[in-house]
N, C-alpha and C positions, 0 to 999 in steps of 0.2 A: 597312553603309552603302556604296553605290558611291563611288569615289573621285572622281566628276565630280560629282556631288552633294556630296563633303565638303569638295569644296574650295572650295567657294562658302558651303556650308551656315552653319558655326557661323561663319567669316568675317563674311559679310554678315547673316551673319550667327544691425441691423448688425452688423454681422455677426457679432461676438462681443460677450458681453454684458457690460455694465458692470462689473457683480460681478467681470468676468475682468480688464480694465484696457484693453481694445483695443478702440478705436474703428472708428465703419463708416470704408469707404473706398471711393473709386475707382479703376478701371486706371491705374496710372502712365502719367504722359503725358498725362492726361486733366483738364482744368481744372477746379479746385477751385470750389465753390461762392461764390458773389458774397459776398464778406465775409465766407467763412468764416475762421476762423484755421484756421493752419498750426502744426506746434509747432517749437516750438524746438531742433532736435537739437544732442547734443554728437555730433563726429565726432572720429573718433583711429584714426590708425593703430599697429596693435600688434602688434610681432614675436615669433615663437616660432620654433621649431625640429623639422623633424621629421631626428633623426638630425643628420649633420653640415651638413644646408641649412636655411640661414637664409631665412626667410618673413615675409610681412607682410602683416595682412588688414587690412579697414576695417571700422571698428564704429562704428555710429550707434544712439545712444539719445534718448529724451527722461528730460533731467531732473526734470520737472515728475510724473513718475508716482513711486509711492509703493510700497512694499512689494516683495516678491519679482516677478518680473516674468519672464515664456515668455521662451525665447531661439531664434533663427533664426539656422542656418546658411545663406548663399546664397553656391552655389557656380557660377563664371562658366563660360563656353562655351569652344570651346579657343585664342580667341586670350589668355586670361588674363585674370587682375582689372580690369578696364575699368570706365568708368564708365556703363555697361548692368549689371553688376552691383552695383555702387554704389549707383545710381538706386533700382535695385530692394529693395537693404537699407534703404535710407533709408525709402519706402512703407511698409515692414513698422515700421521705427521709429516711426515717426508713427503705428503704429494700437498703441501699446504694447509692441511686442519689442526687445528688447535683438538687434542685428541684426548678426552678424560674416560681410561678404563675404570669404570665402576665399581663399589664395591655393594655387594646384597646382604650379606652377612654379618659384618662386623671388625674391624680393623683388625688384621692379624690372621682371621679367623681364614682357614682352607680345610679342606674335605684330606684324609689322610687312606681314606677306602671306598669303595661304592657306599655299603651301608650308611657313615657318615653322612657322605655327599647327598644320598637319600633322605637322609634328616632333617639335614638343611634345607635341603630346597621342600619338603614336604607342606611348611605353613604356608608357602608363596602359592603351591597348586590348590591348597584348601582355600585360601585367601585372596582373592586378588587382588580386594582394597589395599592391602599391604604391600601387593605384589605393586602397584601401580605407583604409590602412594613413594615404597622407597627408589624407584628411578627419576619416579618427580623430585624427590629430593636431590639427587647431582645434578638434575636440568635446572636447578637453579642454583646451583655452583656453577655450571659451563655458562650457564648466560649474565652471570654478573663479571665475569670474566672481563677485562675492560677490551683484551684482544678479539674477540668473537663478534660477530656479525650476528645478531638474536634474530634475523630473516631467513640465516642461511645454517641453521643447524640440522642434526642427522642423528637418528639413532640405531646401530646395528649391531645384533646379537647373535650369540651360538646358544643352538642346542634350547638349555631354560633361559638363555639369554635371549632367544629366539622371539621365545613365550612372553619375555618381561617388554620388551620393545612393541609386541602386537599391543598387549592390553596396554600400554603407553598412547599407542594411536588410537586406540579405542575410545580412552576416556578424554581424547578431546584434548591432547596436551598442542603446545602452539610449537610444530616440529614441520619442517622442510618435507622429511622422509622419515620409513623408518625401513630396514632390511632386515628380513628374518632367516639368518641360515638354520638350514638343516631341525629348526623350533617345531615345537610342538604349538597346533593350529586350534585347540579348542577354548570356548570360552563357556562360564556357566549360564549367562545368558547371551545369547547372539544376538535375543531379538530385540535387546535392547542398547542394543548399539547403533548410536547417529553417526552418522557422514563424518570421520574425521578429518579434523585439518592438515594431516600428512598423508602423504602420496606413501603409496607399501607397496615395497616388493619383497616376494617370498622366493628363497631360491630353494629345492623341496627337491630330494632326492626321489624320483619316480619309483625306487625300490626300496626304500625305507619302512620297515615293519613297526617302528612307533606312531607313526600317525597312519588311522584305520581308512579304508576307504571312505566311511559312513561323517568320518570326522573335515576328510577334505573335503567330500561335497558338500558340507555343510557351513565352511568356509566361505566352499565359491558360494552358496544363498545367502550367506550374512554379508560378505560383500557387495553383494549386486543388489542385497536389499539395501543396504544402509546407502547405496550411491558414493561408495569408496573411489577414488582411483588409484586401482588396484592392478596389478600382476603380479601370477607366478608363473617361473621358471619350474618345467622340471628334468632331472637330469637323468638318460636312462642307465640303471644298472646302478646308479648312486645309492647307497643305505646310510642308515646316521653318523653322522660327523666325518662325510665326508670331506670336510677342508681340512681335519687334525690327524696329522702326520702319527699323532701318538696315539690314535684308535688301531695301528696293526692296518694289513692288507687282507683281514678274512672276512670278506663280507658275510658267510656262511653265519657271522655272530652277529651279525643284525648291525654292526658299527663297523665302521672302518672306512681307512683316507682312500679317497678316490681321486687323483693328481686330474684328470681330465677335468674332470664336477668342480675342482677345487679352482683350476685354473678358468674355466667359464665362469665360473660362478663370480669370481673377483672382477674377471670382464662385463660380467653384465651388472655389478656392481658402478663399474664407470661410468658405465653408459646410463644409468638411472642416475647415480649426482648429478651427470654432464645436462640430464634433461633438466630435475628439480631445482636446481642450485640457478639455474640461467633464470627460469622462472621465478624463482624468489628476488632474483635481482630489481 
């Protein structure tokens, strides 16, 4: 990612079928049908620990669902657990998943400026043992979950959240899926990446100036090397974050929400659970 681009960037920023328990939906953000209902979520915040830092995600369920039930990781961008990721778990809660927004940083802790938000996420880009290491730690909160279905779990990220869900699949975690919006696609080694056990899709804005041309191609050879099954989407005229309403309409800065990319992008979101999820069954 260039640094004039990052510092704007994560700043600013039916489908599956009955049988499964998740109902169709729409793009967040997008007004629900004249008299449809909504459900009812429980929301709760719940601490865990990776090592000696104390963490705290938010988890939204509906009560109203029955039996073992997919669970979804959704991990925020690098200004931290914000309620852009929130928003997000909620959506997924309401069509059936048991839905735990992450946290990377530290209980409380949010990005109050780019620089900050730069800070923070800078050891996770240096690091990825750490970077891997703390989302493994909420997959094993989501899976001791006594509600969750540990066959049928999902991990999906924005932006560095992108980033944390790839090297999640990379290292081999035991995941359904994982989804990478609008994320940055490099790893320090590619070439030592084996076949992960989750299915990837990347949804990759075709205009987006954070991820270089030299970095995608190198993408698609780590994936075709390691025998991934893999796809990306890309969306034309999309640049970074486009699904965050709060990146502005000026692509011209390299960020900004793109309602078309935002709305495919959640569509073809369905259609990869609708496939993975059946499979895991």
């Amino acid at each position: 990612m260039s640094s004039q681009i990052a510092a704007y960037c994560l700043w600013a920023g039916a489908l599956l079928p009955a049988m499964m328990g998740i109902a169709a939906s729409v793009a967040p953000g997008a007004e629900a049908a004249p008299g449809g209902p909504r459900a009812r979520l429980i929301e709760s915040r719940v601490p865990y620990r990776d090592g000696d830092l104390a963490l705290e995600g938010f988890l939204a369920v509906d009560p109203s669902r029955q039996g073992k039930l997919p669970g979804v990781l959704v991990v925020h961008d690098w200004r931290g657990l914000n309620n852009y990721a929130k928003r997000r778990a909620r959506a997924l809660a309401e069509q059936g998943f048991v839905a735990l927004a992450i946290d990377m940083y530290g209980t409380g802790v949010l990005a109050d400026t780019p620089e900050a938000a730069a800070k923070l996420a800078a050891p996770f880009r240096s690091d990825r043992a750490l970077m891997r290491r703390r989302v493994a730690a909420a997959l094993a909160v989501l899976k001791a979950d006594p509600r969750v279905d540990p066959a049928r779990i999902v991990a999906i990220g924005y932006c560095f959240g992108g980033t944390c869900v790839l090297e999640l699949a990379r290292d081999g975690a035991d995941l359904a899926g994982v989804v990478s919006f609008h994320g940055g696609l490099d790893t320090p080694r590619p070439d030592a990446t084996a076949k992960p056990k989750a299915a990837i899709l990347v949804c990759h804005g075709a205009a987006d100036p954070h991820v270089s041309a030299e970095d995608l191609a190198a993408f698609c050879r780590e994936m075709n090397h390691c025998g991934a099954d893999w796809q990306l989407n890309m969306y034309g005229g999309a640049v970074h974050s486009f699904t965050d309403r709060d990146a502005g309409s000026d692509a011209s800065k390299g960020a900004a929400y793109q309602a078309a990319a935002d709305a495919r992008s959640w569509a073809d979101l369905q259609q990869f659970l609708k496939r993975i999820l059946r499979d895991a069954k």
